[in-house]
N, C-alpha and C positions, 0 to 999 in steps of 0.2 A: 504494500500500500504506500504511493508516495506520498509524502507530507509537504507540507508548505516551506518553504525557506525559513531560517532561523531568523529572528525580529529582534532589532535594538528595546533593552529595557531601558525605561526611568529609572535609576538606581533608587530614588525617591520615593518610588510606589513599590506596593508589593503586587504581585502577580498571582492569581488564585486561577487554580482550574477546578471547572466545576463540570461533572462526568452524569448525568440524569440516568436514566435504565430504558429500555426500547420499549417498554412491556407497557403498551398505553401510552395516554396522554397524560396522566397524572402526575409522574414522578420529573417530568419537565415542568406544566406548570406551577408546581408546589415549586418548582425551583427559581420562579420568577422575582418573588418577593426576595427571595436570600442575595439573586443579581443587583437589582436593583440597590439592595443596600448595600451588600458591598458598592458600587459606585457610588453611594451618598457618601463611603467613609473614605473615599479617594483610592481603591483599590483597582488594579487593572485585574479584568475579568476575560481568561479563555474558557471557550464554551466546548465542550467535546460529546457529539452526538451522533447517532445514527438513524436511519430510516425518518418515519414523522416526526417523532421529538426535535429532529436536525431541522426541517423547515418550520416547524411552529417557531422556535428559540432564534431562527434565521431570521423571521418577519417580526418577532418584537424586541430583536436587537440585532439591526442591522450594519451598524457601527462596529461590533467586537470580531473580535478575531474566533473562528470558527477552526476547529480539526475533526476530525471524521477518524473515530473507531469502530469497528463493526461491532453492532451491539449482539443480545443474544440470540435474537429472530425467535420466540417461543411461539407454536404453533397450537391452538385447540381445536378442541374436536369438534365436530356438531353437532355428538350428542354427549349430554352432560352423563350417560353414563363411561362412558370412553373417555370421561374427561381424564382419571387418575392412568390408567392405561397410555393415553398418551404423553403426558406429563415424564413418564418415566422412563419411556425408550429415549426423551430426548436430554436425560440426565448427563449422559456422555459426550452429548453436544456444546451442554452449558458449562460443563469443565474446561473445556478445550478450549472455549472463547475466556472463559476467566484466567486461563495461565495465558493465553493470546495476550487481552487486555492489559495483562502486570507488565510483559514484555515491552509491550508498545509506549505502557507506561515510564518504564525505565527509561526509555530512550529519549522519551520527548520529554520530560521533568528537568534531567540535564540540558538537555540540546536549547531548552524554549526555557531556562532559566525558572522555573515557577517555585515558587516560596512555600504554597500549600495546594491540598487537595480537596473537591468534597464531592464525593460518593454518593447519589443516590442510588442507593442499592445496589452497583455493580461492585459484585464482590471484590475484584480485581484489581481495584483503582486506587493503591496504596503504594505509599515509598517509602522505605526503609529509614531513611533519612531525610525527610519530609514530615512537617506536621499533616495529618491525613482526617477526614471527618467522614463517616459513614454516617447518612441517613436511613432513616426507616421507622417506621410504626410497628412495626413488627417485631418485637423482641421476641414473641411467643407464634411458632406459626401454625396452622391451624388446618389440617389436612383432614381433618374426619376420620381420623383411624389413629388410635393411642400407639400403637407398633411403630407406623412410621412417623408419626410428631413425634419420635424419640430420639429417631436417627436424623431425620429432618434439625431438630432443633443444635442437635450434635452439630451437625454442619454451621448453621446457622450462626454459632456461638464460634466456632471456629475460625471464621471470616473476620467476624465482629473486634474478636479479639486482637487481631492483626491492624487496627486502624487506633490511632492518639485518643478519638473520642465517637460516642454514637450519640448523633443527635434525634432526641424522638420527638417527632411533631405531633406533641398532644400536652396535657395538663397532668403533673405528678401525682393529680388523684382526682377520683373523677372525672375521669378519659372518655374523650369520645369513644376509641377504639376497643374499650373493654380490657378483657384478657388479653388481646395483641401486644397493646403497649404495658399492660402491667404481669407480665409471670411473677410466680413465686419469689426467683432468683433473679435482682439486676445487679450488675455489671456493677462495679465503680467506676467504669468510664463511659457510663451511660448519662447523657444532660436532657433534661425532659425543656423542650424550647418554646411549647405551648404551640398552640395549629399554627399552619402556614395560611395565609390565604391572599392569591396577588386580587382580590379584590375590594372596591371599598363601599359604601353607604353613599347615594347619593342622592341628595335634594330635590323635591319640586319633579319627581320622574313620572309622567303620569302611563298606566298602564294603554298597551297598545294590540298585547297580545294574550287571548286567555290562555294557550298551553306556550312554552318554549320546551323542545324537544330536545335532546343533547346527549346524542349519538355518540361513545365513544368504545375505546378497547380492543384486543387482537381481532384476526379475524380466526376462523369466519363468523363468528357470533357476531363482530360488527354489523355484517353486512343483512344476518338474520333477523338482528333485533328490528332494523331500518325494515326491511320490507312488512316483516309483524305490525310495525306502527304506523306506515302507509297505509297498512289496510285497514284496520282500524281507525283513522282518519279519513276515511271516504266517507262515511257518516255524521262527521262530525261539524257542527254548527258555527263551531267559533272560529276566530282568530288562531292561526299556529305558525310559529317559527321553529325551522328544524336546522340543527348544524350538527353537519354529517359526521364531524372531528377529521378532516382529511385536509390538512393543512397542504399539502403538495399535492392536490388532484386539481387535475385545471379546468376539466370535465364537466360540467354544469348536469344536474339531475331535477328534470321539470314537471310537473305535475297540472294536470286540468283543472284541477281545484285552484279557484282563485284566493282564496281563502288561506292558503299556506304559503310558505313562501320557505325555498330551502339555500340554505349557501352549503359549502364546502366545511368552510371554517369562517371564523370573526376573530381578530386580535384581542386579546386580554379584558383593553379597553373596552372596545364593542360588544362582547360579552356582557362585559362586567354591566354597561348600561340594557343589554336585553333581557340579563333575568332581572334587574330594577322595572324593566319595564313588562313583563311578564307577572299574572297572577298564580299561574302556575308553572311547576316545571317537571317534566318527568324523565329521567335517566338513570344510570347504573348508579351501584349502592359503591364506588371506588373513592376512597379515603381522603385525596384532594380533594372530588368534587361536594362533599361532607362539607369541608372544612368552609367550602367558597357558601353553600349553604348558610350555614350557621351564622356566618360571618356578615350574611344580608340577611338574615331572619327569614326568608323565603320558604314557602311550603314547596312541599316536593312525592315525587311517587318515586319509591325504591322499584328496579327489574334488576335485582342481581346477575352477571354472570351467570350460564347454567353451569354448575361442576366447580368455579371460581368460589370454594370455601371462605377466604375471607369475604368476599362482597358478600354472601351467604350470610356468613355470621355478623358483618356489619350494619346486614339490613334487620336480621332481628332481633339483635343489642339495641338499636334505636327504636323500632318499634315497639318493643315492650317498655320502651322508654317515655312512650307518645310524642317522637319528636318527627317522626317519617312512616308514613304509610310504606308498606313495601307489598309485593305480590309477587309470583315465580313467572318465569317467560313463558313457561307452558300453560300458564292460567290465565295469564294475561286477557285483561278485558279494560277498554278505554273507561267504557261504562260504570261499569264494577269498580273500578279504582278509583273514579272520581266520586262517586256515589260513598264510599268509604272511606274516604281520607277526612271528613269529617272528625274535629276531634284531636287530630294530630298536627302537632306546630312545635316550632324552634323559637317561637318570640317571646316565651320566659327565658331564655339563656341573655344574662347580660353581663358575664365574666369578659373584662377586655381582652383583643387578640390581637394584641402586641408584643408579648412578651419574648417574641423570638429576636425581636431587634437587641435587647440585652445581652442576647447570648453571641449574637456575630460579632457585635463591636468589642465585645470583651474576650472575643477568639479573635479578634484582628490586633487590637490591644497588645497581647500576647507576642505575635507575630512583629511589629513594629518594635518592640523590647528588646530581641532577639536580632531585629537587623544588623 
């Protein structure tokens, strides 16, 4: 894989690579707000990405300097009972990309001067002599079968253990994420950062749309859920905005219904002002889009993943929670769901969700001490 030409540094500034995971859209945008601030605290930010994550991160920082690592490419099944089945023939594929990953890493950490690392979720993305931060929610993971969360978490812990610190994007007690982020046993180099969320609250929005749709995750469930909710919007009376999550399809998908209206993708921003302007929103139960959730009080309808146990377990941690109506794909009813969601709301949550900004500046802190 050829890389870019080596780039003069500011001796001035520190230099951060920031590595997201291929697996969805989530584990990029969660990584927004962390960019972002790093450049409020004067930090130079490389961005190292693969497949969609690389063009979402491309269009709302078009400025940064970009490298290309091939990520894991994780493939699901189309049926969630084949999901663990196929998960596990492709265990020896995701090994092979993470000893890749360290390699590649090695080389450009030197070569591109970078002062630190931050991991979301690619195991691999750690230097020896580097300060390194591994993201994740997941300290505990969640397979449906105690035999392998055994061996799974073996793993798990093993990786973790190998990076400076593990930052969890949730709250040290009473978490969104349940059991994810709090196991029995944490780490001492585990800092709970409070949720991530690159969006904000905004003023005077008046609504435009009664559902927004928000299409994301591997395929092919992608592309199942999307035709599932076509069809169930043939029927349907209101206002709907659907974003496909395909930040690199240039392809426009048009429909006869006047009434809907679908893009590709929407930058951050544009999001950020369409579930403000949206009364409802219905999409996957994935741990970003939670957090972006919560973060604008917004009502919402959980479709987990089929086979994807955490989305699973995240939609009915919230639901018994009454903060998310949730429903399976295979149940799935436009009707039924909106009929139901009655009852279930995020707008008693009014804990601030800022507190992750304390933990980068005082990991950049660190780093400037050190120069």
């Amino acid at each position: 894989m050829k890389e870019k030409k080596l780039f003069i540094k500011d001796k001035k500034k520190l230099r951060i690579l920031i590595a997201p995971l291929d697996w969805g859209l989530g584990h990029a945008t969660r990584c927004i707000p962390i960019i972002n601030e790093l450049i409020q605290l004067g930090c130079e930010v490389v961005i190292v990405a693969d497949n969609q994550p690389f063009f979402l991160l491309k269009k709302e920082f078009p400025n940064l300097v970009f490298l290309r690592c091939k990520g894991y490419e994780i493939e699901y099944s189309q049926q969630k009972t084949g999901f663990f089945t196929k998960m596990f023939l492709q265990v020896p594929k995701l090994f092979f990309a993470i000893r890749n990953e360290k390699k590649w890493l090695q080389k450009i950490a030197k070569g591109h001067y970078i002062d630190a690392v931050i991991s979301d979720n690619r195991f691999g993305m750690y230097c020896k002599n580097i300060p390194s931060i591994f993201i994740t929610h997941q300290l505990f993971i969640n397979t449906g079968n105690s035999f392998v969360d055994f061996f799974v978490q073996k793993i798990n812990n093993f990786f973790i253990k190998k990076y400076s610190n593990c930052w969890v994007p949730d709250f040290k007690e009473n978490g969104f994420a349940g059991k994810l982020s709090h196991p029995r046993k944490i780490s001492s180099k585990v800092i709970y950062m409070g949720p991530l969320s690159r969006f904000e609250a905004l003023r005077d929005v008046a609504n435009i749309y009664d559902l927004l749709v928000s299409i994301s995750g591997p395929e092919p469930q992608r592309t199942i859920f999307e035709n599932m909710i076509l069809s169930e919007l043939q029927n349907y009376p209101g206002k709907v905005l659907m974003v496909r999550g395909l930040p690199g399809e240039k392809k426009e998908l048009n429909t006869p219904n006047d009434s809907i209206k679908i893009v590709n993708h929407l930058s951050s921003e544009e999001l950020n002002r369409a579930f403000e302007q949206s009364k409802m929103v219905i999409c996957r139960s994935g741990y970003t889009t939670i957090m972006d959730l919560v973060k604008l009080k917004k009502k919402a309808i959980f479709v987990p993943t089929p086979g994807q146990t955490e989305q699973e377990y995240l939609a009915k941690h919230l639901f018994e929670k009454k903060y998310f109506y949730s429903i399976e794909q295979k149940k799935f009813s436009l009707s039924i769901a909106l009929k139901n969601n009655a009852g279930f709301s995020p707008q008693d949550f009014n804990t601030p969700l800022n507190d992750y900004k304390k933990v980068i500046a005082g990991f950049v802190a660190t780093l400037k001490y050190s120069m």
